[in-house]
C-alpha positions as CSV (number, residue, x, y, z in Angstrom):
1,X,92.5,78.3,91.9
2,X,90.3,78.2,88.4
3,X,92.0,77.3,85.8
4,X,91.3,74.4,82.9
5,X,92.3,70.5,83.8
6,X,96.2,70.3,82.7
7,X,97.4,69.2,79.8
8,X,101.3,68.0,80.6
9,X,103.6,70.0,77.7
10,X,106.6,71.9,77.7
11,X,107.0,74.5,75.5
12,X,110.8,75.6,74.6
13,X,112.0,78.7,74.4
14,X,115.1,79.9,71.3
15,X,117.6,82.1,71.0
16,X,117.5,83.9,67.6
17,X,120.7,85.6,66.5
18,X,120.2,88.4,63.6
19,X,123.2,89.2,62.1
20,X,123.4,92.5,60.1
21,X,125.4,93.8,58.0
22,X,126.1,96.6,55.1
23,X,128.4,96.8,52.0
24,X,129.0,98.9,49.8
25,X,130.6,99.2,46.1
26,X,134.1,99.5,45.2
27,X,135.5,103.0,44.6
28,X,138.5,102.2,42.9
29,X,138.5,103.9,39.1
30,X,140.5,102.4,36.4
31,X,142.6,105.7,34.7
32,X,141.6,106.1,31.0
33,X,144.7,106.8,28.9
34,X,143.6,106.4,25.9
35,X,142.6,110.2,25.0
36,X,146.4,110.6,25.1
37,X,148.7,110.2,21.6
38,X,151.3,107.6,21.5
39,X,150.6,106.9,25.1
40,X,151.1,103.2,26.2
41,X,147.9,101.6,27.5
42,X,148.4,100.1,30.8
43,X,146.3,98.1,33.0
44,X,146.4,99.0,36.4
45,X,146.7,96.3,39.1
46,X,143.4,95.7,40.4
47,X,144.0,95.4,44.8
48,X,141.9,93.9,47.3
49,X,140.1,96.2,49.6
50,X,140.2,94.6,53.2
51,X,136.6,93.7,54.0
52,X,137.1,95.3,56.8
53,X,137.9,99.0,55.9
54,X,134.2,98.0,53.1
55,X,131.9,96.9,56.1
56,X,131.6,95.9,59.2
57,X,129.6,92.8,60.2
58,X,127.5,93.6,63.6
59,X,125.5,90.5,65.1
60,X,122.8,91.3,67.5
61,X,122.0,88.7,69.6
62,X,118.5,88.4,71.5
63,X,118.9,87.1,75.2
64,X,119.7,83.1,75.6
65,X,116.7,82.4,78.1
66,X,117.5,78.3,78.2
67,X,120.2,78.4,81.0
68,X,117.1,80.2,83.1
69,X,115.0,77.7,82.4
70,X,117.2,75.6,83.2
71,X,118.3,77.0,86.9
72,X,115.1,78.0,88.0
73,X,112.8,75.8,86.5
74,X,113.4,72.6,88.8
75,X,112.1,75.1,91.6
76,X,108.5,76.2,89.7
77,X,105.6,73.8,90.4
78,X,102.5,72.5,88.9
79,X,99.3,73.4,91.8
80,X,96.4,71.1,91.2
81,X,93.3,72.2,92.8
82,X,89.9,70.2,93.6
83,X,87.3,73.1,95.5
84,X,84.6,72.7,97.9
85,X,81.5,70.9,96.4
86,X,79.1,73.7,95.7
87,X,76.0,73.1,97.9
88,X,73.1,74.7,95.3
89,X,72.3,72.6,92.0
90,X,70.2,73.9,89.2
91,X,72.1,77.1,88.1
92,X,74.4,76.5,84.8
93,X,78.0,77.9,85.3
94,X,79.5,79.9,88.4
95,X,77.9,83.1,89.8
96,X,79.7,86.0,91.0
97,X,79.8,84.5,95.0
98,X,81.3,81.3,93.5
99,X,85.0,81.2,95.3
100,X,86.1,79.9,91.8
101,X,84.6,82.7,89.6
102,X,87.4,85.4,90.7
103,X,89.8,83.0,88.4
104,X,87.5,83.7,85.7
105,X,86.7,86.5,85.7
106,X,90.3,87.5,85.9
107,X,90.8,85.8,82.6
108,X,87.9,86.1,81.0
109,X,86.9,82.3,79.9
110,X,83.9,80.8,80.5
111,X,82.9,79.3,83.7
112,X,82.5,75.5,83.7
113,X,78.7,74.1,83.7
114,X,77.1,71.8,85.7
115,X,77.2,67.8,85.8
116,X,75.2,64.8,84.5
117,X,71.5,65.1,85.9
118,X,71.5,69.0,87.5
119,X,74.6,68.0,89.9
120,X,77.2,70.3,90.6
121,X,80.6,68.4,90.3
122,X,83.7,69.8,92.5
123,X,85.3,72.8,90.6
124,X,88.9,71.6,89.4
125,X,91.5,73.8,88.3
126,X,95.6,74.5,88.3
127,X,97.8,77.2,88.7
128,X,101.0,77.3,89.1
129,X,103.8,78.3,92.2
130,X,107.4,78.2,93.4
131,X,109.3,76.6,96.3
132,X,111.3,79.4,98.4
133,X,112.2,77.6,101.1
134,X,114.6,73.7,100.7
135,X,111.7,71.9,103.3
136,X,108.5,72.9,101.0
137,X,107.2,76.4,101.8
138,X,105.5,77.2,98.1
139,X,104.1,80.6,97.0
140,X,101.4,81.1,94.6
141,X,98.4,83.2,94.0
142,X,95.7,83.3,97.1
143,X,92.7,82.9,93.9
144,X,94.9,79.9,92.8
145,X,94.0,77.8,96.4
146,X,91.4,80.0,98.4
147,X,88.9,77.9,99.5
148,X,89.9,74.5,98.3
149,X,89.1,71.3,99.5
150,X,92.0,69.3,98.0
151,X,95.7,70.8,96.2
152,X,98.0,68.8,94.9
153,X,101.2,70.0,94.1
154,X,103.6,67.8,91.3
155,X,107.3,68.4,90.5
156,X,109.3,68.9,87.7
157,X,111.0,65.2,88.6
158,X,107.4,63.9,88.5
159,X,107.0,63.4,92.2
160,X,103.6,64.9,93.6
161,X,102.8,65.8,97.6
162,X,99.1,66.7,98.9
163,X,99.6,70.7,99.6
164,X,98.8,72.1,103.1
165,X,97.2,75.6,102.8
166,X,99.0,77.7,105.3
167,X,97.2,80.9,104.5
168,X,95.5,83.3,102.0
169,X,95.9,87.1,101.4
170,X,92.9,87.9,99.2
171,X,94.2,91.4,99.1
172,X,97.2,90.8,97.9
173,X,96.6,87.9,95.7
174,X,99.7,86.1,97.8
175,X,98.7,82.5,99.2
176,X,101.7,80.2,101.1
177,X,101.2,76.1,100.7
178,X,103.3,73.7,102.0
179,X,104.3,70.1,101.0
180,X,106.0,67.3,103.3
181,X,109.3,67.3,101.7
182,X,113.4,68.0,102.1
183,X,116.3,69.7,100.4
184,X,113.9,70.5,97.5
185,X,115.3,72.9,94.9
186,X,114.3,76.5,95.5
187,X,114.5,80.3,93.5
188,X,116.8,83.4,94.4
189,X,114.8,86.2,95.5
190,X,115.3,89.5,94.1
191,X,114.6,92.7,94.2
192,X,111.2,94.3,92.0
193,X,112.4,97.9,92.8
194,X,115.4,97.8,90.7
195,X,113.4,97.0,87.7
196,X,113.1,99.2,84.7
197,X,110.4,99.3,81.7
198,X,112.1,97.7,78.6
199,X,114.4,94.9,80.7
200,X,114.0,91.5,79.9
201,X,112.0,89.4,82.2
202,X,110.8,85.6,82.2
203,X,107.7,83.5,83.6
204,X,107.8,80.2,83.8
205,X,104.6,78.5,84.9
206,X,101.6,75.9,83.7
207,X,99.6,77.9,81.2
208,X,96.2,75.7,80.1
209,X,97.7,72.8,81.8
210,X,101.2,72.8,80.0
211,X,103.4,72.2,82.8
212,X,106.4,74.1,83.0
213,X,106.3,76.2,80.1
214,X,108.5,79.4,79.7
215,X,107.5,82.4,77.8
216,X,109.4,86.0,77.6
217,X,109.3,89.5,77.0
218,X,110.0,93.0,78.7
219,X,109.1,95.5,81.6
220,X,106.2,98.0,80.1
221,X,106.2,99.3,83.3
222,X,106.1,99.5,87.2
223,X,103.9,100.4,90.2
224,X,100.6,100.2,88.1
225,X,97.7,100.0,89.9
226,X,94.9,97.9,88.9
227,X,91.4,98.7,89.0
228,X,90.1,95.2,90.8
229,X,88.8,94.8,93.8
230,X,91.2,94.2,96.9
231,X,94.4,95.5,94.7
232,X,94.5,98.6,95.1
233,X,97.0,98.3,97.2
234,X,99.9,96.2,95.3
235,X,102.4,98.2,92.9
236,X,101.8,95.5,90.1
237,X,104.6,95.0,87.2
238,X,103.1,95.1,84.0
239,X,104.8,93.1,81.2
240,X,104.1,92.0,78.1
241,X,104.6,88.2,78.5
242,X,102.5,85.8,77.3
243,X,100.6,84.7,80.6
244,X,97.1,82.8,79.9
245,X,95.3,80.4,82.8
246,X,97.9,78.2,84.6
247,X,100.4,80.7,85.1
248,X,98.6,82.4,88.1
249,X,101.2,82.1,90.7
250,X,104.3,81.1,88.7
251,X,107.4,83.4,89.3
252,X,108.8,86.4,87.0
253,X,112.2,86.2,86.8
254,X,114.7,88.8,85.8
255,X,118.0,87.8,83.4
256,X,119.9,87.0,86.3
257,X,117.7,84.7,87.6
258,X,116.3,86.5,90.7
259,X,112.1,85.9,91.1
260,X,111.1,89.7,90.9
261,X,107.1,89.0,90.7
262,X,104.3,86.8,90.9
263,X,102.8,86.3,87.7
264,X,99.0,87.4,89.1
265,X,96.7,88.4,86.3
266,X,96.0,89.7,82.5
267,X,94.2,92.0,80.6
268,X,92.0,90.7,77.9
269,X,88.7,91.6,75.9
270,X,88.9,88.3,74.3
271,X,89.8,85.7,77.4
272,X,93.1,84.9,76.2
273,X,96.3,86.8,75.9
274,X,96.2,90.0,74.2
275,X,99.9,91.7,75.2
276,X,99.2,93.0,79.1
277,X,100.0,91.1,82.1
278,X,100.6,91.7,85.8
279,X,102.7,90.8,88.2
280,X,103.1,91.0,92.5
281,X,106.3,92.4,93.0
282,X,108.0,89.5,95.3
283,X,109.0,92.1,98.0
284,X,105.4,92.8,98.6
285,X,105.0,89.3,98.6
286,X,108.0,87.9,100.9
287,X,106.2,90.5,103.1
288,X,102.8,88.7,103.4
289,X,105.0,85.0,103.5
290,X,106.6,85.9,106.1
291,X,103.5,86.9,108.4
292,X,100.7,84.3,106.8
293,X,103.7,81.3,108.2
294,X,104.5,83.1,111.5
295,X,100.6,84.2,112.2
296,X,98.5,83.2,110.1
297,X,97.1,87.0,108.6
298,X,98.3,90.0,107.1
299,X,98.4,93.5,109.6
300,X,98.3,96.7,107.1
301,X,98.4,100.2,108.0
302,X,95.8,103.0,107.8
303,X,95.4,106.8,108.2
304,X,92.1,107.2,107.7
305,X,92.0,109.4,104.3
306,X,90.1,109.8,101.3
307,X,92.2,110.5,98.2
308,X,92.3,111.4,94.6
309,X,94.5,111.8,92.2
310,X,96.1,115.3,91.4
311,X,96.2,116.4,88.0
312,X,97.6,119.5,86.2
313,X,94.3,121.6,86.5
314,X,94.5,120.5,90.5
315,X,98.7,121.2,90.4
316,X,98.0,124.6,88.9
317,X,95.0,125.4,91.4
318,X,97.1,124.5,94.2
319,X,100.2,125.8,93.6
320,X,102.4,123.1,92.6
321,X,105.1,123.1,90.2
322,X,103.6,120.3,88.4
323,X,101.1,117.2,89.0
324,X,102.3,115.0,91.9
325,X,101.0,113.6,95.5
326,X,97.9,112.4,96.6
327,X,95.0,115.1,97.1
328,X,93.1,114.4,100.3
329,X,89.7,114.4,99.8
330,X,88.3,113.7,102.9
331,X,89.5,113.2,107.0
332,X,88.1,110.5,108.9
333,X,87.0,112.5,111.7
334,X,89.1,111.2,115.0
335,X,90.9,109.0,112.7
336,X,94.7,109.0,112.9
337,X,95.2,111.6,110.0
338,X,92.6,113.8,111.8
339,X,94.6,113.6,115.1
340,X,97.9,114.7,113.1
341,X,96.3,117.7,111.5
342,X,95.8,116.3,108.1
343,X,93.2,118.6,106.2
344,X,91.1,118.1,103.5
345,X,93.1,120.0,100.6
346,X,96.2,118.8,101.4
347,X,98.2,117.2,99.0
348,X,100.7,114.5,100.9
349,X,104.2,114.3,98.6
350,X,106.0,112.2,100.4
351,X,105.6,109.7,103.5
352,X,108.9,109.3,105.8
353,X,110.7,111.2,102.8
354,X,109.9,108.7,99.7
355,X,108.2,110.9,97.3
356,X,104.4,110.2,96.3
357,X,104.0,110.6,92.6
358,X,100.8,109.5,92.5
359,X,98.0,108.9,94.5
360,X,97.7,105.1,93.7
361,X,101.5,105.0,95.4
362,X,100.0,106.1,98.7
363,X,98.1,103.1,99.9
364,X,100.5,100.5,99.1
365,X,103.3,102.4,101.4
366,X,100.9,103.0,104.0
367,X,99.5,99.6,104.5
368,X,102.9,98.3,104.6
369,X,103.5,100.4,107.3
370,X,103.3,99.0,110.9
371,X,100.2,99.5,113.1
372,X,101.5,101.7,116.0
373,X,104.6,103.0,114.1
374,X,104.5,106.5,113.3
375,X,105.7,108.3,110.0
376,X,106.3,111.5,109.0
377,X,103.8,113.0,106.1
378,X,104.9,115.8,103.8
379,X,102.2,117.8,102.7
380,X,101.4,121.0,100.7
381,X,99.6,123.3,102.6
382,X,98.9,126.5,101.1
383,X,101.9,127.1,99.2
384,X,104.7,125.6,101.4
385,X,105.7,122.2,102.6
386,X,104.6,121.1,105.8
387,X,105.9,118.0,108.0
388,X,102.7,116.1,110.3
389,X,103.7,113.3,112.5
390,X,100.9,110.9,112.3
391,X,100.3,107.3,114.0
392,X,99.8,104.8,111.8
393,X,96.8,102.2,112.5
394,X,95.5,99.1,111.8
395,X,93.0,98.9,108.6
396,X,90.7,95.9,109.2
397,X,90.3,93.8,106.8
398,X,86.5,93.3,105.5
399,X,84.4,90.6,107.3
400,X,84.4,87.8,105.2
401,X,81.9,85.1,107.4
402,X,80.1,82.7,105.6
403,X,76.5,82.9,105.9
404,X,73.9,79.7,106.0
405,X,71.7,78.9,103.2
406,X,68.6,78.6,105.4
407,X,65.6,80.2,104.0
408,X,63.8,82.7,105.6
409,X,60.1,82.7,106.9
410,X,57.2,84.2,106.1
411,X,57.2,85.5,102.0
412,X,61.0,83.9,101.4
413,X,60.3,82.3,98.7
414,X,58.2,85.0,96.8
415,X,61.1,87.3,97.8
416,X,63.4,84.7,96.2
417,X,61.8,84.6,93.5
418,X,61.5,88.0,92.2
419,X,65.2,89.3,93.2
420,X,66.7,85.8,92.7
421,X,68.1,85.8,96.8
422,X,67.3,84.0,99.6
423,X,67.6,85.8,103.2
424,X,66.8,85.2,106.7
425,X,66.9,86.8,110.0
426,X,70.5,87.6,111.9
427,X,71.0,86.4,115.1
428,X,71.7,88.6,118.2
429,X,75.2,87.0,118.1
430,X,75.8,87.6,114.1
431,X,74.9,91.5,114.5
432,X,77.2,92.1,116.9
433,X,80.0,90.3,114.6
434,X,79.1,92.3,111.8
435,X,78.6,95.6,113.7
436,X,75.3,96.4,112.2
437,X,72.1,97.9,113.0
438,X,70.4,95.7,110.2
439,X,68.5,92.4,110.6
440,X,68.4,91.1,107.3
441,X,71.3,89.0,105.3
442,X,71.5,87.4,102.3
443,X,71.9,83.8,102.4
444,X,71.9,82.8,99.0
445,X,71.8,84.6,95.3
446,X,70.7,82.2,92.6
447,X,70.0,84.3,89.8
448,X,67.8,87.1,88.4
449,X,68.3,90.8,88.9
450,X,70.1,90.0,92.3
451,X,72.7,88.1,90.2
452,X,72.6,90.9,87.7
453,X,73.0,93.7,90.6
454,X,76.1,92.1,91.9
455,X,74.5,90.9,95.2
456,X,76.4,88.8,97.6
457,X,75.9,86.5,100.2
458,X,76.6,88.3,103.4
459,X,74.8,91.5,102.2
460,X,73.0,92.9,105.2
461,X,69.4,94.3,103.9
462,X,69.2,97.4,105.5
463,X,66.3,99.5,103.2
464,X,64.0,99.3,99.9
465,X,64.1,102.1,97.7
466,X,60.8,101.7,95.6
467,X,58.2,104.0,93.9
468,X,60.0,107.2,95.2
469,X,59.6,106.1,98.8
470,X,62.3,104.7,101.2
471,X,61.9,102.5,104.2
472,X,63.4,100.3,106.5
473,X,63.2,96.8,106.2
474,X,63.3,94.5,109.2
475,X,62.3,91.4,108.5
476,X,61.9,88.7,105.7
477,X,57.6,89.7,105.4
478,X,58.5,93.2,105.4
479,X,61.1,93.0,102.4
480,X,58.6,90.3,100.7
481,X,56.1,93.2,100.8
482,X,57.9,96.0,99.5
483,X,58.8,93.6,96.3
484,X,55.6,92.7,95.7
485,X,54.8,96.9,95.7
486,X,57.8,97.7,93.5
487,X,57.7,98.4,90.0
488,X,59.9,97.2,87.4
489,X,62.8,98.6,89.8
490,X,63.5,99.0,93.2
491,X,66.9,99.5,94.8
492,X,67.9,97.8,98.3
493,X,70.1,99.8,100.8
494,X,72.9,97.3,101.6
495,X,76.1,97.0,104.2
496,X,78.9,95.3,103.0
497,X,81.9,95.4,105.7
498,X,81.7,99.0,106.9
499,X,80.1,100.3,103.7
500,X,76.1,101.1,103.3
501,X,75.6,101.3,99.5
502,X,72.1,101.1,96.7
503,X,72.1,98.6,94.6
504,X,69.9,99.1,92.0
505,X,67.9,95.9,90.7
506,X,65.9,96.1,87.5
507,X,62.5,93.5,88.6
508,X,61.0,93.3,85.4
């Protein structure tokens, strides 16, 4: 949902026609007589040489985007978003635990700063989105609208509705709004596998506030996976259209004007558009619509594996004829993979017959799986192929609870000011939720080497690594204590979800 305040524009799009053509000289020779006596001198008729049979006139003509724009355009919306009121002043810009600061870091622009007099206005920001259903179903990106207070959705005929958030896939990046309105225009749906690097494709979206603006290029290329958190799992389309902030959540669409994408995120060193841009591919997303409107979450599959990719030195050492599949790493023990017979060193090439060509394929066909379903896993096992029939179950998703600010007793507020973090005690209640044996969370992260570590609120303190000693930590005085003992670094032994992790903090 971060994105800069709008700026109402449209920006047109041309067809260009390059017309090429050669030509070359006339052959025709005039016969010289004159070298002969008493011979008459005549001149030869000169003839015309059909243009035709000289050169022929090609005209290349680059694709007419307008009557695109013009058919799906209608159907592609402007999402204004106003976010919860942050409830810490005093801090310039967004931290990393600010719900907005995924939409910039994603595009690499500066976070906005704070209000007259050390308040902390509302964030504000815009996306875009697209109506798929005539009575005001919308999709857009789930950073676009996660956690706002207010969206407001306008219309290319100027009309605007107050948007209901039905749900949010964080995993996905998919989100599904919905406006009080009738026979509203809406986009075809079509189909992301049947794309192919160097077709034409177009977005159409809100970039920096410029409402319905249309840009174009090609396919570079399809299933990429994208090294950012919660991703791993969608088949992204990379293009090279020009997407910049605003277009989060507008629709890629394909020259016969079928929505094959979501227009999700770019890659950029400089904040704006640099040639790279990603795409959902609308299956995966039609997927998550359809169960975020009928209840309200997303159910993904799991084996319980640990993979990596396999490349020609790992081909070679294996067997293979060349560098495919997914190398398993690791079995969860008593995990469903486990239970089939999956071993560490096997490499899976294909799931229910679909090939895997790569290891980043794997996740994205699993979790789309059904929990309780089972498929069939092809793996290499020593030289041959062998078939495992395994039961696919339900990965869940990471506990995302919002912890209170309340600050903690006893050395808080030395402890807070040192690693930049507030924490307190969990309750009975709270541990059990977060199935952990710790009993110490963070509550806040204002700044300093927390900030710099990538702490979050949530965090459950578990240990303190300092001065080549480890110990447990149990309470807010006994974490206070081991700071002030640190050096100028200590590291704290953390769960996030079902993860325990250091995190090393530079004190200083």
């Amino acid at each position: 949902m971060r994105s800069p305040h709008p700026v109402r524009r449209t920006v047109s799009v041309l067809s260009v026609l390059v017309a090429l053509a050669a030509c070359t000289g006339d052959s025709n020779a005039q016969t010289d007589t004159s070298s002969r006596p008493n011979a008459a001198v005549q001149q030869a008729p000169q003839q015309q040489v059909p243009a035709a049979s000289a050169s022929q006139a090609r005209t290349v003509a680059l694709p007419d985007f307008a009557p695109l724009v013009e058919q799906v355009g209608p159907a592609v919306v402007n999402v204004e978003v106003i976010g919860e009121t942050p409830t810490t002043s005093g801090i310039p810009g967004l931290s990393p635990n600010d719900p907005f600061y995924e939409f910039f870091r994603r595009f690499g622009i500066p976070a906005p700063g704070q209000g007259p007099q050390g308040s902390v206005p509302p964030p504000r920001g815009a996306g875009s989105g697209f109506i798929v259903s005539p009575d005001g179903y919308i999709l857009t990106n789930a950073h676009v609208v996660d956690r706002a207070a207010q969206v407001t959705v306008k219309l290319t005929d100027r009309r605007e509705f107050v948007a209901k958030v039905v749900g949010v896939d964080t995993r996905s990046d998919v989100a599904v709004i919905k406006i009080d309105a009738e026979n509203l225009p809406t986009v075809r749906i079509g189909n992301a596998s049947e794309l192919r690097p160097g077709e034409w494709v177009l977005a159409i979206g809100s970039p920096f506030g410029l409402e319905n603006s249309a840009t174009a290029g090609i396919v570079s290329a399809t299933s990429r996976t994208v090294p950012v958190e919660q991703s791993s799992y969608v088949p992204f389309i990379q293009t090279d259209v020009a997407v910049n902030p605003g277009n989060s959540g507008g629709p890629l669409i394909n020259m016969r004007g079928e929505v094959v994408g979501i227009n999700s995120m770019i890659f950029s060193r400089t904040g704006g558009y640099m040639g790279v841009s990603f795409a959902i591919p609308i299956d995966v997303a039609m997927d998550v619509r359809e169960q975020l409107i009928s209840q309200g979450y997303v159910t993904r599959g799991r084996i319980g594996v640990q993979i990596q990719e396999v490349n020609a030195q790992f081909a070679k050492s294996f067997g293979l004829d060349r560098p495919r599949g997914a190398l398993v790493g690791s079995v969860e023990k008593g995990g469903p993979a486990d239970k089939a017979g999956v071993q560490p060193g096997d490499v899976i090439l294909a799931v229910n017959g679909r090939n895997v060509e790569t290891s980043s394929e794997l996740p994205g066909i699993i979790m789309r799986m059904k929990p309780g379903t089972t498929a069939k896993l092809t793996v290499w096992r020593n030289g041959k192929p062998v078939d495992l029939n395994v039961q696919i179950a339900q990965l869940e998703e990471p506990n995302q609870q919002r912890v209170s600010a309340r600050d903690g007793a006893g050395g808080g507020n030395e402890t807070a000011a040192r690693l930049g973090l507030t924490v307190r005690q969990l309750t009975p209640q709270e541990k059990q939720q977060l199935e952990t044996e710790g009993n110490l969370v963070v509550a806040q992260v204002s700044g300093g080497p927390a900030l710099a570590a990538g702490i979050r609120p949530g965090d459950v303190i578990l240990g303190v690594a300092a001065n080549g000693r480890t110990s447990r930590v149990n309470t807010v005085q006994e974490l206070a204590e081991a700071t002030k003992k640190a050096g100028d670094a200590m590291a704290l032994l953390i769960q996030r979800g079902d993860t325990q992790i250091f995190i090393p903090l530079r004190l200083g």
